[in-house]
C-alpha positions in Angstrom: 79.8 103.1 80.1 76.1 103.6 80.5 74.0 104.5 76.9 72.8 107.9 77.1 69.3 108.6 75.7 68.0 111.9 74.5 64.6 113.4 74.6 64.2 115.1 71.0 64.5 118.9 71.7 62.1 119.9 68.5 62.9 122.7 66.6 66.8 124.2 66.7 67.5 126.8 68.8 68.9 130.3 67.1 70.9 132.1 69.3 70.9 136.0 68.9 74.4 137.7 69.4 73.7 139.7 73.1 74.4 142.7 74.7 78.5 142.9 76.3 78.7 143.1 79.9 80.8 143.1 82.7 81.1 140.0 85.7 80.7 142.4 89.0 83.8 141.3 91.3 81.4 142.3 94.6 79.8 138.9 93.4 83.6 136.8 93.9 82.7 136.4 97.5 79.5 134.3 96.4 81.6 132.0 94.2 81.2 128.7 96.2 84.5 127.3 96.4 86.2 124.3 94.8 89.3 123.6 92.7 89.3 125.3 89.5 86.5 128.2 90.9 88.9 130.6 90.9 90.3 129.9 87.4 86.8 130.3 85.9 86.3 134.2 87.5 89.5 134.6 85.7 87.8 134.1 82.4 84.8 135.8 83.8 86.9 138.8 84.2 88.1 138.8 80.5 87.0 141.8 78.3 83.3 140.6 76.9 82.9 137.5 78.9 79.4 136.3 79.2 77.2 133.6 81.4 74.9 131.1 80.6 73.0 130.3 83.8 70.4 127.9 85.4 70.0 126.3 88.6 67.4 124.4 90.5 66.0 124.2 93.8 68.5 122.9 96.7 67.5 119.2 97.3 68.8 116.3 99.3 72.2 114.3 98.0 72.2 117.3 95.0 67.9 116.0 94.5 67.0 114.4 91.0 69.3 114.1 88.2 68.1 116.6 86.4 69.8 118.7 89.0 73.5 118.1 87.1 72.1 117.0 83.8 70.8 121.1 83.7 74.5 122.1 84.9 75.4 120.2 82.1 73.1 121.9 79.4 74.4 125.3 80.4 78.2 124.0 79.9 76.9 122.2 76.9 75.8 125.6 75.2 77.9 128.0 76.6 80.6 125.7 74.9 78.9 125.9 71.6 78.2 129.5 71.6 82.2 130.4 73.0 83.0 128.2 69.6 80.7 130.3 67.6 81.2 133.9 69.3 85.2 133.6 69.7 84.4 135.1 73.2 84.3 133.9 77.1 80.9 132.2 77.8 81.3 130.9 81.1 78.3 128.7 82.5 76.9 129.2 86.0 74.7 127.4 88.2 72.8 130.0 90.2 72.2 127.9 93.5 68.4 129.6 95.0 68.6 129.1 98.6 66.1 131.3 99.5 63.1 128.7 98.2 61.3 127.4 101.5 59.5 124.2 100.3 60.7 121.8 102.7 58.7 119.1 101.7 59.7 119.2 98.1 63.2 119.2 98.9 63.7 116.8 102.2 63.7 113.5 100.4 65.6 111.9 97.6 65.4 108.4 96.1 68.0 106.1 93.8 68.4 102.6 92.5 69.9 100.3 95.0 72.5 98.2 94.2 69.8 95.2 93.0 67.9 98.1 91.3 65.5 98.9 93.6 64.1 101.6 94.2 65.3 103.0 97.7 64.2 106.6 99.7 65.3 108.7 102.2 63.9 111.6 104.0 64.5 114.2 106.4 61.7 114.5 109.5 59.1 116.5 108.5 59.1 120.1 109.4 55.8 120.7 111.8 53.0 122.0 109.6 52.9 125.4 111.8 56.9 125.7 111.7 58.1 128.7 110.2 58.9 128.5 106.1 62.6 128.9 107.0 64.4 129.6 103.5 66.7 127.0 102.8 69.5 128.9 102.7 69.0 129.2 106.8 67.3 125.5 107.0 69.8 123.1 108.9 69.9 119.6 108.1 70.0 118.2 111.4 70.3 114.7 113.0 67.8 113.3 110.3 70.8 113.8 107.9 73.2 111.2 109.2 70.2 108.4 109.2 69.6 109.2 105.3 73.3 108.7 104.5 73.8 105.5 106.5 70.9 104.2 104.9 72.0 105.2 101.2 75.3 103.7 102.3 74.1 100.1 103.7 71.5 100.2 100.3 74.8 99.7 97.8 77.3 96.3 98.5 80.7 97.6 99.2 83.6 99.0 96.4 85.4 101.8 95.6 82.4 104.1 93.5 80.0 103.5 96.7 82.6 104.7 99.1 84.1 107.5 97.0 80.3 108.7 96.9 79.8 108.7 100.3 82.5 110.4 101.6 81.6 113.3 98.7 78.1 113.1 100.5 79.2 113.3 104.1 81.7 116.0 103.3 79.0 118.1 102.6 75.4 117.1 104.0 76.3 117.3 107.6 73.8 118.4 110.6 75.3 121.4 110.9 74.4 122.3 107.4 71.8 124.3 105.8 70.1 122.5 102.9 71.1 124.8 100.4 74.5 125.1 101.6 75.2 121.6 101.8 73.5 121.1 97.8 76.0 124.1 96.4 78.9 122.8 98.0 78.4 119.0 96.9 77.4 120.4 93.3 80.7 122.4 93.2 82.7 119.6 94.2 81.2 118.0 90.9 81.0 120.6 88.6 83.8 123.0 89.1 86.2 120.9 87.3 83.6 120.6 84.2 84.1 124.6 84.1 80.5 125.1 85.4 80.9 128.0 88.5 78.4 127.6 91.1 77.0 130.8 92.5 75.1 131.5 96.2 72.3 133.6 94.9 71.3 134.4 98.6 75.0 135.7 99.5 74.7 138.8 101.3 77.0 140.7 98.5 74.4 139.1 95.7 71.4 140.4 98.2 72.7 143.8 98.1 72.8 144.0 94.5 69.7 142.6 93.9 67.7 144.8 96.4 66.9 147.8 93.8 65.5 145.7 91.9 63.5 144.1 94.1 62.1 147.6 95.2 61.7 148.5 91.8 59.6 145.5 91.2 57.2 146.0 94.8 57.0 150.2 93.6 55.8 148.9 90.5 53.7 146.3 92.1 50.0 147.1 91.4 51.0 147.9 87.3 52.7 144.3 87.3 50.0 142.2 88.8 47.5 144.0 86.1 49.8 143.4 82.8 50.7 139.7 84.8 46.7 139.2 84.4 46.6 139.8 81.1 49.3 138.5 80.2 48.5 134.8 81.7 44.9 135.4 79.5 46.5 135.8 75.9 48.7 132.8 77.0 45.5 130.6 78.1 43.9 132.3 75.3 46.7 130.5 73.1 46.3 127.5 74.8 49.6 127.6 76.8 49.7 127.3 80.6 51.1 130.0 82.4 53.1 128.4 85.2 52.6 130.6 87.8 49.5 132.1 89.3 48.7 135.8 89.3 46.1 137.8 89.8 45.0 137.8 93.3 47.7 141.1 94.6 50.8 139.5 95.5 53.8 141.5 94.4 57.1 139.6 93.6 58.7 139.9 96.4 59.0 138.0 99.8 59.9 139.2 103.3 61.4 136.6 105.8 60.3 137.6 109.2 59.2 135.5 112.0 57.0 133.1 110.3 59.9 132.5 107.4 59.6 133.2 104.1 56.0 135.3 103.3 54.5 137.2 100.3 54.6 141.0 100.2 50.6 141.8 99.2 49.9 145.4 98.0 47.6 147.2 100.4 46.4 150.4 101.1 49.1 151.3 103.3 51.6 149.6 101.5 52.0 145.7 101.8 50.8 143.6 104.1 53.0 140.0 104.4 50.3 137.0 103.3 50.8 135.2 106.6 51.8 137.4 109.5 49.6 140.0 108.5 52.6 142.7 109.7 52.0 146.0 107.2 54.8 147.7 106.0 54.6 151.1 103.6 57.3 151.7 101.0 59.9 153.5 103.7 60.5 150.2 106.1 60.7 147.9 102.9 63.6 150.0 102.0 65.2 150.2 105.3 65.0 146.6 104.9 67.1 146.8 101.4 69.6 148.6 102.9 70.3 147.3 106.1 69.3 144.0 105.7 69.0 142.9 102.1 69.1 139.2 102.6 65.7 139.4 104.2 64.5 139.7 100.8 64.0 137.6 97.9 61.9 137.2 94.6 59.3 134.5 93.0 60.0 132.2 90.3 58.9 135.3 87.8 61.7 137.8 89.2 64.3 135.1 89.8 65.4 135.4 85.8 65.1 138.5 85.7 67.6 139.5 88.7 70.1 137.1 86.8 69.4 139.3 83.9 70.1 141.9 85.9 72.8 141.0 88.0 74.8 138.7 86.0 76.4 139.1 82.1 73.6 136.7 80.9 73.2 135.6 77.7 70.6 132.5 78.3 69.0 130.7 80.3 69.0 127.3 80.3 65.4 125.8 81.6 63.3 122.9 82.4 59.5 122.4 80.6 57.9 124.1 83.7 60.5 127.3 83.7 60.4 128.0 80.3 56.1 128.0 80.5 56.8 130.6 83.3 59.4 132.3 81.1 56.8 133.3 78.4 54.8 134.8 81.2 57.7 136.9 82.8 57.7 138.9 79.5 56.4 142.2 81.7 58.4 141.6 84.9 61.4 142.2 82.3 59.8 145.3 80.5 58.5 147.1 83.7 62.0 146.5 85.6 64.2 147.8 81.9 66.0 144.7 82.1 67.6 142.6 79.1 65.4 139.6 78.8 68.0 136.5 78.0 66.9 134.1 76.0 65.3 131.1 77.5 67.1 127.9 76.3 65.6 124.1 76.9 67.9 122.0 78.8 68.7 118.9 78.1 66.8 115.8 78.8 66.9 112.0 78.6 68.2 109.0 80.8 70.3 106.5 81.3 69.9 103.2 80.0 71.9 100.3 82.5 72.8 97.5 81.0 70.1 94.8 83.0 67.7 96.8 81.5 69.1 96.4 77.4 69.2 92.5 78.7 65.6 92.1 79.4 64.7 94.2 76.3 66.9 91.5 74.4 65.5 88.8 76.2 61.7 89.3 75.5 62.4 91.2 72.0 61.2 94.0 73.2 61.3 98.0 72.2 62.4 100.8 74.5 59.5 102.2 73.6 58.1 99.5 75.5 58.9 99.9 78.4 58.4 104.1 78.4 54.9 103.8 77.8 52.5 104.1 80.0 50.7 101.0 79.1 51.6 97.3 79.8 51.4 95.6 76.7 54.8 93.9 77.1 53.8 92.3 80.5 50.7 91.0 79.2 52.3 89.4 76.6 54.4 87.7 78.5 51.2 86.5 80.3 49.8 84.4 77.3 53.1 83.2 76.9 53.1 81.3 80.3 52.7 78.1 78.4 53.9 76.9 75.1 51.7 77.8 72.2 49.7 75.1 71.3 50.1 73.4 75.2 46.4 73.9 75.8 45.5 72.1 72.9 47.8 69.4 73.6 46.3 68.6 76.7 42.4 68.8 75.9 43.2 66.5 73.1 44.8 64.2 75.1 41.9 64.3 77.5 39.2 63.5 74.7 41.7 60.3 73.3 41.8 59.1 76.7 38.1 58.8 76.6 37.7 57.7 73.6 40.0 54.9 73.3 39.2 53.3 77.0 35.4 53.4 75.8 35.7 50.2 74.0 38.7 49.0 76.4 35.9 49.5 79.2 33.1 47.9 77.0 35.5 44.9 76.0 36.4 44.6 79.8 32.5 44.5 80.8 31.4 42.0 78.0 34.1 38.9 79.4 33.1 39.7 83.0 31.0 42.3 83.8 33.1 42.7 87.6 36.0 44.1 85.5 34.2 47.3 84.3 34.4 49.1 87.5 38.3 48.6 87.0 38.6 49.4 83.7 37.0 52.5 84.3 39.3 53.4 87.8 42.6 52.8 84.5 40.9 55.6 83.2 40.0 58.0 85.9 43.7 57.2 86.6 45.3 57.8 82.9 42.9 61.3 83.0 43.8 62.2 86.7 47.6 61.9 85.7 46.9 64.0 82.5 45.8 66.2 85.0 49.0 66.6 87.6 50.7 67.0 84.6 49.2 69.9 83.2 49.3 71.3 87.0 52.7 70.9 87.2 54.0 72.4 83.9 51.1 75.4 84.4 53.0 75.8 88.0 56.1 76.1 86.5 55.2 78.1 83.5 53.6 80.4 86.2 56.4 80.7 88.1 58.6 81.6 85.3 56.3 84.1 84.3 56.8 85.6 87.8 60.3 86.0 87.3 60.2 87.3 84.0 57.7 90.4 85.2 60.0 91.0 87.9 62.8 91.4 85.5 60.2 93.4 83.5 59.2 95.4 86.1 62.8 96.1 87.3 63.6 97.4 83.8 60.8 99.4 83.9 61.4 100.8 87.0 65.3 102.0 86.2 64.1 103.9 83.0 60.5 105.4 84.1 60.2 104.9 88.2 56.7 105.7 89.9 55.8 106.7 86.5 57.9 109.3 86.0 60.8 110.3 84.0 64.1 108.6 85.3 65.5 112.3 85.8 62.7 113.4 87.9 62.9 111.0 90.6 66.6 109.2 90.6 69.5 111.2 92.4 72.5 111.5 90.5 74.2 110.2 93.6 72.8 106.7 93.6 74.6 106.2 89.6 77.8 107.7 91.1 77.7 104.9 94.3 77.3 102.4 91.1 79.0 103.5 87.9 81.8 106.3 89.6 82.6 109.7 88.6 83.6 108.7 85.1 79.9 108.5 84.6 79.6 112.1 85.1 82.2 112.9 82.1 80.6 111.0 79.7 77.3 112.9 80.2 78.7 115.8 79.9 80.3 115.5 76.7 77.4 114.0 75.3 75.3 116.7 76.3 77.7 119.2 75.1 77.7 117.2 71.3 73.8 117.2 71.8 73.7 121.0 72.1 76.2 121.6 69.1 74.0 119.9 67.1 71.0 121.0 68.1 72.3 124.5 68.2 72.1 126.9 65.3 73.9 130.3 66.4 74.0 133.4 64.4 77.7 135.2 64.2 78.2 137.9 66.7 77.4 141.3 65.2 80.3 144.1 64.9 
């Protein structure tokens, strides 16, 4: 099985006993459904039973890695705090359809089965095309390309077509985006205990509406504690996230142009793109006949799981939990719990061609994660043998040297022989010559090969630059290494967070 590397967390994390609540059956609908689903909203039922949620953006073939390694996180320390707590703490992956970045979400890339990296995409959406939540985004036609083309990138066997057929199950044309992500995710992680919620479920809509009214009637007071709230974190030297500032509330509409930004106004709100004005009394004939029109920013999207769900943390990436600190007054102004905000996991995994070339060239991990290229460039100077240079120029100089007197010798008993002795030499160095030639060809060529294993091993563990969990689906490791894969990471997360974890016993 694959070595699992970690990404040091820093300081432990001290988990504060939380508030009891109560899993709202309205929300069973919303469940996505897989074997074992039902199971876990028993134990969601149970007297005290708690959630640790995350979730990320709906993206092609499930999108990066990080996208289960995160699902992972939240089982990892909903496990540890159920040990510590002697209480239900069921993890949930809160699947937010309603985001409308196409772009971000449309393409997907792996390691092929050589180890190259391979990409597919969706067509782009046209640049005037409504911002259609992914919840209502199909996949269309495209769809069928991109899996025949991750398909024909893997030689056959059992992993690549047990992958595939998980893939086609679920990312068909008729599909939405997000539908087709939380169904393949469930598939995966329902039997890991990890439930997989549609946030944008028309019985989840309904619940969240009040809040989001709440959060527009308390609009103009949010964007001016938002503003100062961003400054003390600049001030501090932490980035915000998120922008604020300019008069957008914290809620979208989804009309006829897709998803757009309630702005406060005098008469109300005005949507950022349509420019259609709304006062208080239509938003909220909205929330109650049609709920799922409406949805919140990154800022309020923690907050209604606060809200909605029996939440005890929140397991987030390094951008969610800069926007986390910022979110402090969303919570506040709204009177919800604030969960606490937990780092997820992170690290990579380390094939075994790549621990080859590190043991090949004696070289670090460490190499090969930095940004530099120190480990190519000394593989450069080692093109030819130390001391091969030398060899040659000092060859060179006793040819000359030793056919001087041959040459004067040759001259002195018939002068008509110089002119040959001296072609013997051009000969002797010329063949000095090919032979350096050849063995600097050679050595080149080697060299060649060995920065293409080099770059190979680089590109498995940091491709285009980037963390391996940021770019590489989860999908293209199944196709290679099979479904066992996924049980070893997520015991090895689940270790990870019970070390890394110090929890404080639940108070009477």
């Amino acid at each position: 099985m694959l070595p699992i590397i970690d990404t040091p967390l820093g300081d432990p994390v001290r988990m504060p006993a939380q508030r009891a609540a109560a899993w709202n059956t309205a929300f069973d609908p919303a469940v996505v459904p897989a074997a074992g689903a039902s199971a876990l909203v028993a134990r969601l039922r149970a007297p005290g039973a708690l959630v640790v949620t995350t979730g990320q953006q709906a993206g092609l073939f499930t999108g990066p890695s990080y996208a289960v390694t995160k699902a992972f996180s939240a089982r990892g320390l909903a496990l540890a705090l159920e040990r510590r707590w002697g209480r239900p703490v069921v993890p949930v992956y809160w699947v937010p359809g309603d985001d409308h970045d196409f772009e971000e979400v449309s393409a997907v890339s792996w390691l092929d089965g050589e180890g190259r990296l391979a990409t597919a995409s969706l067509p782009p959406r046209a640049s005037d095309a409504p911002l259609t939540p992914m919840w209502r985004q199909l996949l269309g036609d495209g769809v069928t390309a991109a899996l025949d083309a991750f398909e024909a990138s893997f030689p056959a066997s059992d992993t690549r077509e047990e992958t595939v057929a998980w893939l086609r199950r679920h990312y068909r044309p008729d599909a939405t985006v997000a539908g087709a992500y939380a169904a393949a995710l469930a598939e995966l992680l329902t039997p890991f205990g990890i439930l997989c919620v549609e946030s944008t479920h028309p019985a989840v809509k309904q619940a969240a509406a009040p809040h989001l009214l709440r959060a527009l009637e308390q609009a103009t007071a949010l964007d001016q504690e938002l503003v100062s709230a961003a400054a003390e974190l600049i001030a501090a030297g932490r980035d915000p996230g998120v922008a604020v500032g300019d008069g957008a509330s914290l809620v979208f509409l989804d009309g006829a142009l897709g998803r757009d930004r309630l702005v406060t106004s005098k008469r109300g709100f005005v949507t950022r793109r349509g420019q259609s004005i709304l006062g208080m009394p239509e938003v909220a004939r909205i929330a109650a006949e049609e709920p799922t029109r409406l949805s919140g920013n990154v800022l309020m999207r923690p907050v209604l799981e606060s809200a909605l769900l029996p939440t005890v943390a929140y397991v987030a990436g390094p951008g969610e939990m800069r926007y986390l600190a910022l979110a402090e007054p969303v919570y506040q102004r709204l009177g919800v719990p604030r969960q606490l905000p937990v780092p997820r996991w992170a690290g990579f995994l380390l094939e075994g061609r790549v621990t080859r070339t590190l043991e090949k060239f004696g070289a670090s991990l460490d190499d090969l994660l930095s940004d530099g290229t120190a480990l190519e460039a000394r593989i450069a100077r080692q093109a030819l043998p130390e001391g091969a240079e030398r060899a040659f120029a000092g060859l060179r100089e006793a040819i000359e040297q030793s056919y001087e007197p041959v040459i004067r010798a040759a001259a002195t008993v018939d002068p008509t022989l110089e002119r040959p002795a001296g072609t013997a030499r051009g000969q002797a160095l010329h063949a000095v010559q090919e032979l350096e030639k050849k063995l600097l060809q050679h050595a080149r060529k080697r060299e060649a090969t060995e920065l293409a294993q080099v770059a190979r091993a680089r590109l498995s563990v940091r491709p285009e630059g980037k963390p391996q969990e940021r770019v590489l689906s989860m999908a293209g490791f199944l196709a290679r290494y099979g479904g066992e894969l996924l049980g070893a990471i997520a015991e090895h997360i689940a270790s990870w967070y019970g070390h890394a974890l110090e929890a404080a016993p639940p108070t009477p």
